[in-house]
DOLO-88175 format. One line per 8 residues: their letters; for each residue x, z, y of C-alpha. Coordinates in nm, 4 decimals, m for minus. Each point is the difference from the previous one (the first is absolute). Layout:
// residues N
a = X:Z:Y | ... $
END
This chain:
// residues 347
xxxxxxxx = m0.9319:1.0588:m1.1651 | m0.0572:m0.3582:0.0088 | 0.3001:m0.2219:m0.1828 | 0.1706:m0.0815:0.3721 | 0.4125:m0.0772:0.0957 | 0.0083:0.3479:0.1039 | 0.1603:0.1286:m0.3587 | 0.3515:m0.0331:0.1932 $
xxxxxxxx = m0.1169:0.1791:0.3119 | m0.1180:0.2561:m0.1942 | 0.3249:0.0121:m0.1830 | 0.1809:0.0780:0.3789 | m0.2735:0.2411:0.0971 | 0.0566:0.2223:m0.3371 | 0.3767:m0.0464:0.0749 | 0.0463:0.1184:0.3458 $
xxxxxxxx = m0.3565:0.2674:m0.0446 | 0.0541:0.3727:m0.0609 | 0.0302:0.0897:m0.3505 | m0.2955:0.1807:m0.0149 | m0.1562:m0.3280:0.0868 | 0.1527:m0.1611:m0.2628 | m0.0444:0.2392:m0.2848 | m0.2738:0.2828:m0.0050 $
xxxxxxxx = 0.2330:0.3306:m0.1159 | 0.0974:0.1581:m0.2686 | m0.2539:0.0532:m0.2540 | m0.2527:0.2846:0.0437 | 0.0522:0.0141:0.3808 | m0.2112:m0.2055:0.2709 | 0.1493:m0.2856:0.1392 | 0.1046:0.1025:0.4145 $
xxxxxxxx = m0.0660:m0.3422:0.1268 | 0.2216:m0.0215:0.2488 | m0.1043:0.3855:0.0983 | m0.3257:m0.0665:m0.0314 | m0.2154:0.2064:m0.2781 | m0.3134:m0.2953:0.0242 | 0.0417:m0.2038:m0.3347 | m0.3874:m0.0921:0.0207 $
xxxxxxxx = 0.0551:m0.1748:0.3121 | m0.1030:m0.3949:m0.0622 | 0.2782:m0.0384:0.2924 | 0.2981:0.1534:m0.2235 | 0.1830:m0.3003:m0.0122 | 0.0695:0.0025:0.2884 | 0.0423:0.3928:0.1035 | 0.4008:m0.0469:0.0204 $
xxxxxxxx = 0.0459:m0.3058:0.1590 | 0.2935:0.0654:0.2628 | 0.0429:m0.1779:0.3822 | 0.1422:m0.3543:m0.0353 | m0.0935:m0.0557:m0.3691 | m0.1643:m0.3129:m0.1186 | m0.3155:0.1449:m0.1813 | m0.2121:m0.1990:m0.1814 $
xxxxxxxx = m0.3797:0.0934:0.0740 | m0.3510:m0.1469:m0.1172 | m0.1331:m0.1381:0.3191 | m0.3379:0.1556:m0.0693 | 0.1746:0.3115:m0.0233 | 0.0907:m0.0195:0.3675 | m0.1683:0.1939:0.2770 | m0.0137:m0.1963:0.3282 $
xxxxxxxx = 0.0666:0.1875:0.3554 | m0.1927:m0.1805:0.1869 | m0.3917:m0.1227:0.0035 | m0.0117:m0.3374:0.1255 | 0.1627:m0.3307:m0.0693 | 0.0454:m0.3270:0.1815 | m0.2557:m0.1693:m0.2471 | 0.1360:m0.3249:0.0836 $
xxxxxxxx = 0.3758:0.0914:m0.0459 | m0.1377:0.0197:m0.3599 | m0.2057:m0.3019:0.0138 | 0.2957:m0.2074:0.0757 | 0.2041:0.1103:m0.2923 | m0.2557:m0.0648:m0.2180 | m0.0737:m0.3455:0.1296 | 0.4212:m0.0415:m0.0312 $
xxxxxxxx = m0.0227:0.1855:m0.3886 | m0.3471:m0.2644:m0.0985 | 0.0138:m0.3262:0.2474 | 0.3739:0.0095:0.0539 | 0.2375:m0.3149:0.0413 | 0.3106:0.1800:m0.0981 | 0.2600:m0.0960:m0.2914 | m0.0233:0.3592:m0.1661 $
xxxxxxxx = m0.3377:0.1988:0.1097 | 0.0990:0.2070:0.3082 | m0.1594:0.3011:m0.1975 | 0.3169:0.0238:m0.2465 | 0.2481:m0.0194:0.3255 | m0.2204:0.3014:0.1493 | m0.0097:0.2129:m0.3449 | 0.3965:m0.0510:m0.0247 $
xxxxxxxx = 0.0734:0.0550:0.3603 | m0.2001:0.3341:m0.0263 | 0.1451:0.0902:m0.3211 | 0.3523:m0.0372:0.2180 | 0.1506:m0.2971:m0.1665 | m0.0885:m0.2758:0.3164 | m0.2316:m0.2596:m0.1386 | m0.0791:m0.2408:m0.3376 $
xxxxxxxx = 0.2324:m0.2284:m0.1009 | m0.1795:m0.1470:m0.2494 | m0.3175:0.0382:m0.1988 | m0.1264:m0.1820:m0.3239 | m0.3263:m0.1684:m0.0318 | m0.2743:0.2318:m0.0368 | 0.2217:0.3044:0.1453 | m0.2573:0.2643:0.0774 $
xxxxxxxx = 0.1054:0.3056:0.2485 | m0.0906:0.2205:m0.2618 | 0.2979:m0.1142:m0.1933 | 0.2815:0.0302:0.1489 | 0.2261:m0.1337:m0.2772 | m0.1662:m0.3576:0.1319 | 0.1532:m0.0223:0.3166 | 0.3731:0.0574:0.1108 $
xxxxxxxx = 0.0408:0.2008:0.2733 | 0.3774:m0.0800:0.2163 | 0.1382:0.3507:m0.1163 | m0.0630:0.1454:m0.3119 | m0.0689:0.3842:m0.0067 | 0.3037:0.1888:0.0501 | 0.1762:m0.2583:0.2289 | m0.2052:0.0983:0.3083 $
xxxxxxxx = 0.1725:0.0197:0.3406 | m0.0763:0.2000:0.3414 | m0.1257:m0.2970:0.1275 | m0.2259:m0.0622:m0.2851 | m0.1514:0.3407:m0.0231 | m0.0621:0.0271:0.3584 | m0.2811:m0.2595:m0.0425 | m0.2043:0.2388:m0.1937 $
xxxxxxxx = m0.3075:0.1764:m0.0336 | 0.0217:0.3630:0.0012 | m0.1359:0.3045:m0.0898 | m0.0016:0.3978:0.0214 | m0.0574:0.1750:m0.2988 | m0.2600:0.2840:0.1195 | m0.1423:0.3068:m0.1656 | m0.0528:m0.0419:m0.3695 $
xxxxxxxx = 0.2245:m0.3036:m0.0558 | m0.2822:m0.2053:0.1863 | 0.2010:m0.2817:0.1844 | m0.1588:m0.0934:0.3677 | 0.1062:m0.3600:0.1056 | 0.0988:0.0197:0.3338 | 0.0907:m0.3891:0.0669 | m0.1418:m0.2973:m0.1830 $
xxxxxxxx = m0.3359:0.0591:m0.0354 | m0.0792:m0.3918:0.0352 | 0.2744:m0.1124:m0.2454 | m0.1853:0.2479:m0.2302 | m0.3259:m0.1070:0.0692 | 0.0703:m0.3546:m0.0165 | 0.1448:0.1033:m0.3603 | m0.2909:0.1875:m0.1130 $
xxxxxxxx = m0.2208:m0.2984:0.0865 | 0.1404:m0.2692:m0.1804 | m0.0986:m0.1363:m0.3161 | 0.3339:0.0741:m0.1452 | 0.0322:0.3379:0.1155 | m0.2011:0.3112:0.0204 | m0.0071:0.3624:0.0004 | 0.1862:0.0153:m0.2821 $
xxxxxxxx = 0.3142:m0.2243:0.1322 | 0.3328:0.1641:0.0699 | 0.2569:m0.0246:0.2632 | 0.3399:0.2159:0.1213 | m0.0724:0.1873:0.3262 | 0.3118:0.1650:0.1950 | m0.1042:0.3435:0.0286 | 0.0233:0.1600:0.3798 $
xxxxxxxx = m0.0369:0.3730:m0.1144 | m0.1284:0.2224:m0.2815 | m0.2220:0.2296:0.1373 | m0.1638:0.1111:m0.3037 | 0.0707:0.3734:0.0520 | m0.2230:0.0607:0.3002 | m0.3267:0.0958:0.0015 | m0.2742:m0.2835:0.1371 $
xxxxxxxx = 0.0460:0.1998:0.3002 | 0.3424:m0.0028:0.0846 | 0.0350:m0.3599:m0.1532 | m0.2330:m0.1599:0.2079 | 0.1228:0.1824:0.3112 | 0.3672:m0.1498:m0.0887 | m0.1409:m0.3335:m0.0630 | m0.1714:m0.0148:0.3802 $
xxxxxxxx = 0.3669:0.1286:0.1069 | 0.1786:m0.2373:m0.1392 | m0.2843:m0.2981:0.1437 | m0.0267:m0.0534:m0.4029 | m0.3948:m0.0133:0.0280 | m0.1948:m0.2238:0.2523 | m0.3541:0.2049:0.0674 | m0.2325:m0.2381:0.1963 $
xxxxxxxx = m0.2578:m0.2046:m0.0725 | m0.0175:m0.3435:0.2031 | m0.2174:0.1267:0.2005 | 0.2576:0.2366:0.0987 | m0.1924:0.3076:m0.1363 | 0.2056:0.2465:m0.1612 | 0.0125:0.0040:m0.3643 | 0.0399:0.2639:m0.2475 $
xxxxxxxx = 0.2324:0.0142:m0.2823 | m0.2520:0.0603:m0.2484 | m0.1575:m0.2621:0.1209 | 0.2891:m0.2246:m0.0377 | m0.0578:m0.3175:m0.3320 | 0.1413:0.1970:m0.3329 | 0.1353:m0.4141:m0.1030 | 0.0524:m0.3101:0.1155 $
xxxxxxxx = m0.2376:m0.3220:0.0294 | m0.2001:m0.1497:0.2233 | m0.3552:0.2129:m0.0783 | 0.1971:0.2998:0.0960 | 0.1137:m0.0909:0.3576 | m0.1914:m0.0258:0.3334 | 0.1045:m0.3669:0.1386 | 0.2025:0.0310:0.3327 $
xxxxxxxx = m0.0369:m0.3156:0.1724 | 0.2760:0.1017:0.2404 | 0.2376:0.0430:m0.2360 | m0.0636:m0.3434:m0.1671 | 0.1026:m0.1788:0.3252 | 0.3111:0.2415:0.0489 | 0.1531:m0.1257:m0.3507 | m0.0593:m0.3656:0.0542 $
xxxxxxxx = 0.1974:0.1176:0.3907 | 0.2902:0.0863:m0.1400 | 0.3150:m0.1750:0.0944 | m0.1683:m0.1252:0.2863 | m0.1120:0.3234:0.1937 | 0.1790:0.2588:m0.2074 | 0.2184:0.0281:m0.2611 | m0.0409:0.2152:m0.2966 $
xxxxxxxx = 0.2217:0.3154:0.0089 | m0.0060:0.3257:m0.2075 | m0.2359:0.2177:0.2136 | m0.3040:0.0820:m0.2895 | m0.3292:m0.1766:0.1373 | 0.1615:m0.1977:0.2457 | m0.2570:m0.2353:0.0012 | m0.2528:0.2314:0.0342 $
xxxxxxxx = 0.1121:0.1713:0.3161 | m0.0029:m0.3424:0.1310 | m0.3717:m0.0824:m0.0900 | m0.0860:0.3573:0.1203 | 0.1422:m0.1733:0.3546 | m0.2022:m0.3287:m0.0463 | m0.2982:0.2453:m0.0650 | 0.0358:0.2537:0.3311 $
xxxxxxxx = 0.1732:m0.1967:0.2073 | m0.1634:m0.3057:m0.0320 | 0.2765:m0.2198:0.1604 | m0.1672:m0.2807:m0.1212 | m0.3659:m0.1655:0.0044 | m0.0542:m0.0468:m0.4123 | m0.4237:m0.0074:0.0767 | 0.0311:m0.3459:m0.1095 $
xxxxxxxx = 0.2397:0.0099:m0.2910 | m0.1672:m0.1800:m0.3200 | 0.2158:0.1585:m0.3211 | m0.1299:m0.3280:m0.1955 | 0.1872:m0.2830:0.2061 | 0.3275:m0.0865:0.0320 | 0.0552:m0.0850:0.3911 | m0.1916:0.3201:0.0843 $
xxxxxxxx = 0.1857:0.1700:m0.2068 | 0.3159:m0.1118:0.1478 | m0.1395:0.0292:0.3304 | m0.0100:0.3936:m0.0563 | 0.3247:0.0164:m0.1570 | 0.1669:m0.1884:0.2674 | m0.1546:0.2118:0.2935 | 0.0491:0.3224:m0.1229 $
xxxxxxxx = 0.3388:m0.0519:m0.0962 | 0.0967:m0.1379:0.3749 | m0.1713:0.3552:0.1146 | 0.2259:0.1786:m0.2523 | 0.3393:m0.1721:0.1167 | m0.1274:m0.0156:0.3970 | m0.0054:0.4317:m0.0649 | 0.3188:0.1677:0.1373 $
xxxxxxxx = 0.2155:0.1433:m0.3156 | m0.1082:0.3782:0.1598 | m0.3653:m0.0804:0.0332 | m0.1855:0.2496:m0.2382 | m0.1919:m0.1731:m0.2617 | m0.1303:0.3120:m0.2410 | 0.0099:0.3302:m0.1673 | 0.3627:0.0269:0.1744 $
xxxxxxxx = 0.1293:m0.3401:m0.0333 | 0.1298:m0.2465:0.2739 | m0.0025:m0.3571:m0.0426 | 0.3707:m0.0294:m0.0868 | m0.0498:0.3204:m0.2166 | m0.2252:m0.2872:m0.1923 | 0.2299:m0.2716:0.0252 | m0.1804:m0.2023:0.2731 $
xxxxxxxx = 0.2015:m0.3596:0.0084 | 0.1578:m0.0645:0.3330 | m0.1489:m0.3349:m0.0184 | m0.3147:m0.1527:m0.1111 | 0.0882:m0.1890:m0.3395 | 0.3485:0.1266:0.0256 | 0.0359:m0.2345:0.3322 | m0.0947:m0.2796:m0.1584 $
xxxxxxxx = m0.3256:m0.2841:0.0722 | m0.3313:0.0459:m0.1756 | 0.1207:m0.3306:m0.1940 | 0.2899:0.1657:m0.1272 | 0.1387:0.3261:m0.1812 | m0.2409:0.2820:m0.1639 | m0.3245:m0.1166:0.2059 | m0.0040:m0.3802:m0.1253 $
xxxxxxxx = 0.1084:0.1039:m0.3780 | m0.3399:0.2025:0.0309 | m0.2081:m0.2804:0.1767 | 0.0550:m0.1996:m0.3025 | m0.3558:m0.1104:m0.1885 | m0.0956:0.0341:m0.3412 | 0.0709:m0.3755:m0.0535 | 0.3862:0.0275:0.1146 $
xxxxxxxx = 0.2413:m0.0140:m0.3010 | 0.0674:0.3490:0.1429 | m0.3085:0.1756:0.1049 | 0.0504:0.2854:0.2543 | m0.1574:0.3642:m0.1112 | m0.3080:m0.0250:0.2180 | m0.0797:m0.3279:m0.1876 | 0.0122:0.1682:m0.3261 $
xxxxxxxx = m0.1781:0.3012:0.0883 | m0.2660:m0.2194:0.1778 | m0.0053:m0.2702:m0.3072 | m0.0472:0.3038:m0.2652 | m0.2882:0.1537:0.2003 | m0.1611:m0.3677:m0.0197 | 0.0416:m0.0302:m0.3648 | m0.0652:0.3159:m0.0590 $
xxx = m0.3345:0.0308:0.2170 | 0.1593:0.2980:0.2330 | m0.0736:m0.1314:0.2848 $
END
């Protein structure tokens, strides 16, 4: 395990695990793992992880639930993480609010998100709070230890693609479930129950879950275009609640219901950009709250806003923090997505 601030995490994990986490049995008998008789497993760390606990987990040992991502939800942390204009790098505040201590404080020259013990994060580990931990990612712990991701796929991704991060980086996840006692069968059954998997492509073909990315990055998503503009909508269409795949279910409605014309939307400049954002979040909060929007859900099911930009003018509120160009002081997220594809040749 690479030399990360997670020695103290670990400490709490080993303290509040089973003891047959902890310590593998008397000598001469086989260590129960938490019940389970599957020491081989490369998953066994985390076989006895309980609901609620902070587990720390190797992001590329994280299976995601769901096959597409909003490429340039990604593409805009990066550009934030590499071209920012922040005091600290935005990437330590997102590692420390998804490791449930709220953001960086501080971080010394050089700090590298690899090494945690070169930033500060607000709290330190064992100081966390119910607000604090309900900011982040999480994960059920399936059949063989394996742990499927079931929200943050893009703060993972955007992890596992920069420089300073990786496969091998760690982070805490708050753990939904441990499922690791069911067969594939009745695990994955449970997981569509529970609306813990999302199985559609962007084309809205049905997807199935061994077809589903076994890690996070880019290369091993489909790019939902829909679900880019949704992200850089919210807090001025919708806001974001706890229904899994929220966003999702409203690209699925973009998609099939087509309440807007996007024919001429250019994903490359700014005011068209903005121009999609800005129509399709007026069609969102024009919807009554009972109108269905998909697989179930109604638009206030989805948190639909009951006004545009929260009531407020396009030069004010949510909309003109996003409007913002790359040569503000503070450039808006569709700048910096739009400014790393340029550098970056994505285009």
């Amino acid at each position: 395990m690479p030399l990360l601030a997670v020695g103290a995490a670990l400490a709490t994990v080993a303290a509040t695990a089973p003891a047959a986490f902890a310590a593998p049995g008397a000598p001469g008998e086989r260590p129960s793992f938490c019940g389970h008789d599957n020491r081989k497993t490369p998953f066994a760390g985390y076989l006895c992880a309980q609901p609620g606990q902070l587990l720390d987990v190797r992001i590329g040992d994280v299976h995601p639930t769901q096959p597409a991502l909003g490429y340039d939800e990604v593409y805009y942390k990066l550009g934030r993480y590499t071209l920012g204009k922040d005091a600290i790098n935005k990437k330590f505040s997102d590692w420390c609010e998804a490791d449930g201590r709220v953001e960086a404080v501080a971080a010394q020259p050089g700090a590298r998100l690899d090494d945690p013990s070169s930033f500060t994060c607000a709290l330190p580990v064992g100081a966390e709070t119910a607000s604090s931990t309900a900011a982040m990612k999480t994960v059920v712990i399936g059949p063989g230890g394996e742990p499927f991701l079931t929200d943050g796929h893009h703060t993972l991704t955007s992890f596992y693609e920069t420089p300073d991060g990786g496969a091998d980086l760690h982070v805490r996840l708050r753990v939904l479930a441990n499922l690791s006692t069911l067969t594939q069968k009745d695990f994955w059954a449970r997981m569509r129950a529970e609306k813990w998997v999302y199985l559609s492509d962007p084309e809205g073909r049905p997807v199935k879950t061994n077809k589903l990315p076994t890690s996070v990055g880019l290369a091993n998503f489909q790019d939902d275009t829909y679900r880019s503009l949704l992200y850089f909508g919210r807090d001025i269409g919708y806001t974001q609640n706890s229904v899994p795949f929220q966003e999702f279910y409203w690209g699925s409605w973009i998609r099939d219901a087509a309440p807007v014309d996007l024919s001429t939307w250019d994903r490359n400049d700014l005011a068209s950009y903005l121009a999609a954002v800005k129509s399709t979040t007026q069609a969102m909060t024009a919807l009554p709250k009972t109108a269905p929007v998909d697989s179930g859900f109604t638009a206030g099911d989805l948190s639909a806003l009951d006004q545009w930009n929260a009531g407020k003018p396009a030069n004010k509120g949510e909309f003109d923090k996003l409007s913002k160009p790359y040569t503000d002081a503070k450039p808006g997220k569709l700048a910096y997505a739009l400014e790393y594809k340029k550098v970056n040749n994505l285009g």
